[in-house]
N, C-alpha and C positions, 0 to 999 in steps of 0.2 A: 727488464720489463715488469712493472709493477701489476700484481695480480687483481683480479677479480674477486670480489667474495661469492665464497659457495652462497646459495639463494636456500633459508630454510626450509625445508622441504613440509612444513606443517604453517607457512605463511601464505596467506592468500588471500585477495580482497574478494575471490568469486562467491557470488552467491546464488542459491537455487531454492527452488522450491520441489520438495521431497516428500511425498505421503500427506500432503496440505499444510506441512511447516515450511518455514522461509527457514535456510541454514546457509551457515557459512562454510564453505569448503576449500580445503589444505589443495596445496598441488598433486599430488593422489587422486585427486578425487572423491576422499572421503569427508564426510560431514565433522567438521570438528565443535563447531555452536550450532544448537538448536532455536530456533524460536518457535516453542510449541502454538499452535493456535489458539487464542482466545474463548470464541465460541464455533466456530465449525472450522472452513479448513483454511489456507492461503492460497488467492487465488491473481495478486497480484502485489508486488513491491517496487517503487521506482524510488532512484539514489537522487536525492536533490542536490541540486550546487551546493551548499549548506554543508553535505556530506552526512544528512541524516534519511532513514529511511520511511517513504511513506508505506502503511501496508491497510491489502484491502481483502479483505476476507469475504467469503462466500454469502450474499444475503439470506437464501433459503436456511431457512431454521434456526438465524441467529436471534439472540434475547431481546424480544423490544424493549426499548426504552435504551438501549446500550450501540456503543457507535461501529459499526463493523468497517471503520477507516480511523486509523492511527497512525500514529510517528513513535520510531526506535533512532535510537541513538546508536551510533557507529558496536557499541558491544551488544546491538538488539534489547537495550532494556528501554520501557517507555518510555514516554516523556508526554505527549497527549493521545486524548479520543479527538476527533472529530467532532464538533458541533452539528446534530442533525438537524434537515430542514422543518419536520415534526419528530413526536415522540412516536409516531407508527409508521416512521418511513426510513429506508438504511440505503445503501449506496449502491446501486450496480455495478454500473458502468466504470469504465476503465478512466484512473485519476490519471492526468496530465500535468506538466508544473506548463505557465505559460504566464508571460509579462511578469513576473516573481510571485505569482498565485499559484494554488492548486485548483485545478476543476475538476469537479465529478457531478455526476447525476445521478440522481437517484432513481428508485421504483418506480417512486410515484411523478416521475415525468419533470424534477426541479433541479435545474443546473445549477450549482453553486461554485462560487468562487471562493475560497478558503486560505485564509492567513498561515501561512509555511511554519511560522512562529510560535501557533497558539491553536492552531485547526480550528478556529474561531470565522463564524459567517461572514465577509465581508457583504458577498450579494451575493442574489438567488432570483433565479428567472424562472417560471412556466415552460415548459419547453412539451411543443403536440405530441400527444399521445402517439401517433401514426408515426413520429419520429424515431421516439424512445425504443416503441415496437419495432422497427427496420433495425435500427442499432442491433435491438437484443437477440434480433433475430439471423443474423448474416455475423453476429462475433459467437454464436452457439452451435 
C-alpha cells in the first residue's frame, strides 16, 4: 500500500488578520508571512479567482491622496493601489468580487466597480447617503 506524504507542517494557504496585519499562517497556527499595514491597520482581505489578494485597510486616519484598497500577489507583495473615486475620498465598505469586478464604496457615498487587473475605475455610481450610513452603521 503505497503511502501518503507527511503534509509540511510550516505549509498553509490560511490566512488572518493579526494586530491589523493580513498574515499567513503555518498549520501551528503560527504566523509565518507578515504583510505589515500600509497606513493603519487591515481590516479586510478577499482571495480572488485570480488567486491574488484584495486588501482593505482601515479608512480613519489613513493619507489622503493614497488608496486604502490594494492587490498582493499570492507571496503578499503588491502589485496595485486602487484607483480612488477622488483625491479626498477612500474606501469603507466591504470590497466584493461580483460578475469578474470588484465593488466597494466609499466614505463619501460612491459605489465603484473596479478592474481585478489594474484596480483601475471602470464605473462609479452615487449611492444615498441614508444608505451608506445603515451599511456603516449595523457592520460597526
Amino acid at each position: 500500500m503505497p503511502q501518503k506524504p507527511i503534509p509540511d507542517p510550516e505549509d498553509s494557504n490560511s490566512l488572518a488578520i493579526i494586530d491589523g496585519a493580513l498574515c499567513r499562517m503555518n498549520r501551528k497556527g503560527r504566523a509565518v508571512t507578515r504583510h505589515e499595514p500600509i497606513g493603519t491597520a487591515v481590516v479586510q482581505f478577499l482571495a480572488t479567482s485570480e488567486g491574488r489578494l484584495i486588501v482593505r485597510e482601515h479608512a480613519f486616519g489613513f493619507l489622503q491622496g493614497f488608496s486604502n484598497l490594494y492587490c498582493l500577489d499570492c507571496t503578499l507583495r503588491l502589485i496595485w493601489f486602487a484607483e480612488l473615486p477622488s483625491e479626498t475620498d477612500l474606501y469603507a465598505e466591504a470590497v466584493v468580487e461580483e460578475a469578474g469586478t470588484l465593488v466597494c464604496t466609499s466614505a463619501a457615498g460612491v459605489a465603484c466597480r473596479l478592474d481585478p487587473a489594474t484596480g483601475n475605475i471602470l464605473a462609479s455610481t452615487p449611492v444615498a447617503r441614508s444608505e451608506v450610513a445603515v451599511e456603516a452603521e449595523s457592520s460597526g
